[in-house]
N, C-alpha and C positions, 0 to 999 in steps of 0.2 A: 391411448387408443382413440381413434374418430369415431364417431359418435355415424350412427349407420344412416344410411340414406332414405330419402322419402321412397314409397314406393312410384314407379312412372306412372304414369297416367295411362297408357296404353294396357295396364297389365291389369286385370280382371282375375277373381276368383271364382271357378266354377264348381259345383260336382260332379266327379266323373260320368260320362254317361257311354255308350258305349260306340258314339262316334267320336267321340276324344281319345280313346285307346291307341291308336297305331300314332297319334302324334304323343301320345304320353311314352307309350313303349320308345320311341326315337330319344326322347329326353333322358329316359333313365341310360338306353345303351351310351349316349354320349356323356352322358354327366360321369358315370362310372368310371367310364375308358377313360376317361382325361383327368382324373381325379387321385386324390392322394388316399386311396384306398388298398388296405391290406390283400384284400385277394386279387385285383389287379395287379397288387404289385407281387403276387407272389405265383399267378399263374399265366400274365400278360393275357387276358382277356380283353376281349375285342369288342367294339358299340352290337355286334351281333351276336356276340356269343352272352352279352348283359342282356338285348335285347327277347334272348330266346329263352333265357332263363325267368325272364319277368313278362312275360307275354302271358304266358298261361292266368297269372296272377290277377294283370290287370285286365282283361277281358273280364275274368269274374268279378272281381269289383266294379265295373263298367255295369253289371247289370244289378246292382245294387246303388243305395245311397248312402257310405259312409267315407268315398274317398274323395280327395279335392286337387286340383290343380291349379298352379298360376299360369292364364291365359293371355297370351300378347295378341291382342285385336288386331298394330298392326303388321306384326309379322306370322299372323295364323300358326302361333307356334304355344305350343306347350316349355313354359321354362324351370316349372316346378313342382314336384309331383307328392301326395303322401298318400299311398295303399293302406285303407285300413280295412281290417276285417276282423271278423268276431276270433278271439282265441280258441275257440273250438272248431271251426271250421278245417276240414280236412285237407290235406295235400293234394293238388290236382295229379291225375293218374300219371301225365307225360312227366311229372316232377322227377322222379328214377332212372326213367329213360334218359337222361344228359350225362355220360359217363364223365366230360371233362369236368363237372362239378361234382364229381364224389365226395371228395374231400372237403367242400365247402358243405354238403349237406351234413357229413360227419361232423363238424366241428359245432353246425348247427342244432343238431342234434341232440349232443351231449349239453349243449347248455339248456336248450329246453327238457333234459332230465333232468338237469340238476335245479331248475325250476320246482318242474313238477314234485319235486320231493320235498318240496318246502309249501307246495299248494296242492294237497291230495283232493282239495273239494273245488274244481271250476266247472261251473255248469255255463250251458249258451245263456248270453246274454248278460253275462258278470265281468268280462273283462274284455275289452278292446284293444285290436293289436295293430298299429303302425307297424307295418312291413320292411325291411332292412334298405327299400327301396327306395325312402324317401329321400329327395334329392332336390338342388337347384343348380342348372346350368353356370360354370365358375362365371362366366362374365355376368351374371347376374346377381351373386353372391354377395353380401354386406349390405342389401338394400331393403331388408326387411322382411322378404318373401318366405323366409322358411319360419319368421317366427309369427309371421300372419297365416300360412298351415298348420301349426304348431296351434292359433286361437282356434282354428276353426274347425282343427278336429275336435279338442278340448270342448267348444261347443255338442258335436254331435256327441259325444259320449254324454254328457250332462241331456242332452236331449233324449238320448234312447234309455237315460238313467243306468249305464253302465257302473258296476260301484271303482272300475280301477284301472287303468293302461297300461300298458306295456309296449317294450321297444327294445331293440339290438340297437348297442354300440362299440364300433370297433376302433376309434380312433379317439386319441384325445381331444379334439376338438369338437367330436359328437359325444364325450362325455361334459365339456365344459357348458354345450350348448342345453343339454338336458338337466345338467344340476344345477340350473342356474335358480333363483328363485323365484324369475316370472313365469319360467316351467316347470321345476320343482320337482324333477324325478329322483332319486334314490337309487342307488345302485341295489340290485336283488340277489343276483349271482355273478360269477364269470367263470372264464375258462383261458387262464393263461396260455398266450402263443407258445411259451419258451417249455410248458408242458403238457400239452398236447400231442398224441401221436395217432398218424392216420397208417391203417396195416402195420402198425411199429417203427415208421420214421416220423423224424420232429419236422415235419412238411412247410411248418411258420415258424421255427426255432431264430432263422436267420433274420426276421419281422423285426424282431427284440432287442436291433441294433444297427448301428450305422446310420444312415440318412431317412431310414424308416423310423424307428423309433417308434412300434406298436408293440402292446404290451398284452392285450386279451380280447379276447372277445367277451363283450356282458350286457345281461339284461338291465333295464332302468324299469321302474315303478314307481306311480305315483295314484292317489285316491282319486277318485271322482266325487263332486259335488254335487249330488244329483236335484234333477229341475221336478223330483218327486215328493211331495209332502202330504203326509199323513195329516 
C-alpha cells in the first residue's frame, strides 16, 4: 500500500457556515454519483437527486457549528464534506416527501431501531452523528482529507463533551476506514443487504454479489474523550 499524500496547500479546513452550503451540497451530489456506493448503485441516483436529498441536511448544519469541509482556495470549491449533528435532532419535514428514496429511508430506519434497542437512554447532547454524507471528491481521495475530517470532528465532540459518535457504513472500505485504530470505531449494529426487505422485496439482495460485493448496512461507535474534567 503507498503511504497517503500530503494534503495540497490550497485546501483549507473550514466550519460549515451557511454560505458553504450549495458548494458543499454540489460536492456530496457529485462524490455520490461517481462513487462506489450501494444505493447508487442500486437506484442510479443522480448528483441531483443526492443533492436534493442532502440539501435539507446541510443547510441546517450550515447554521450550526459542528460540521466541517475541506476547502480548495484555489478552485473555490468544496472537496470534502462531514455533516454532523446531535443524534437527537429530528428529521427535517421535506425528508418524506422524496418518494425515490423510500427505500433508502427504510433500510435507514430499521437500523437506527435496531440501534435504539440496544441505547434506550440518548439524551441531547450525549452522542454525535456524522451523517451518511460524509464524503471526498474521488480525484481527491488518498490525500488525507477524510482522515483530517475524521480529527476534526473528533475534536468538536471532545469539545462540546459529547460522551460518544456514531456513524453509517455501507461499504467495505467505509468499514475499514472506521475500524482502523487511529479512528477506532466498533461496529454497533447492522442490517444485512441480502436480508432486508422493503414492501416484501429483497430491493439490495443483488448488492451481495458480483462486482458490488456489499454486504450491510451498519452502525460504527466509538467513546469520546471528553475536554471535561471534574
Amino acid at each position: 500500500m503507498q503511504p497517503a499524500k500530503q494534503l495540497a496547500k490550497h485546501i483549507v479546513f473550514r466550519t460549515l457556515t451557511p454560505s458553504l452550503v450549495p458548494k458543499t451540497v454540489e460536492c456530496i451530489g457529485y462524490s455520490f454519483a461517481s462513487s462506489n456506493d450501494p444505493f447508487t448503485a442500486a437506484f442510479k441516483y443522480t448528483p441531483i437527486q443526492w443533492g436534493m436529498i442532502s440539501n435539507m441536511f446541510v443547510r441546517r448544519a450550515g447554521e450550526k457549528d459542528l460540521s466541517v469541509v475541506a476547502y480548495n482556495e484555489q478552485e473555490d470549491r468544496v472537496e470534502g464534506v462531514m455533516i454532523n449533528e446531535d443524534w437527537k435532532e429530528k428529521q427535517p419535514d421535506f425528508y418524506r416527501q422524496l418518494d425515490d428514496w423510500r427505500p433508502v429511508r427504510a433500510i435507514f430506519n430499521e437500523l437506527h431501531t435496531r440501534f435504539k434497542a440496544h441505547n434506550s437512554r440518548i439524551d441531547y447532547g450525549r452522542i454525535l452523528h456524522p451523517l451518511y454524507f460524509t464524503c471526498v471528491r474521488p480525484e481527491y481521495r488518498g490525500q488525507g482529507l477524510l482522515n483530517e475530517l475524521w480529527e476534526r470532528t473528533l475534536e468538536t465532540a471532545r469539545a462540546r463533551n459529547y460522551e460518544a459518535i456514531v456513524a453509517e457504513g455501507s461499504t467495505p472500505a467505509a468499514e475499514a476506514i472506521l475500524t482502523t485504530t487511529r479512528i477506532g470505531f466498533k461496529e454497533a449494529v447492522a442490517v444485512p443487504f441480502s436480508e432486508f426487505l422493503y414492501e416484501g422485496e429483497p430491493v439490495y439482495r443483488h448488492l451481495t454479489s458480483g462486482q458490488h460485493g456489499f454486504k450491510k448496512l451498519a452502525m460504527y461507535q466509538r467513546d469520546v474523550n471528553s475536554n471535561l474534567y471534574i
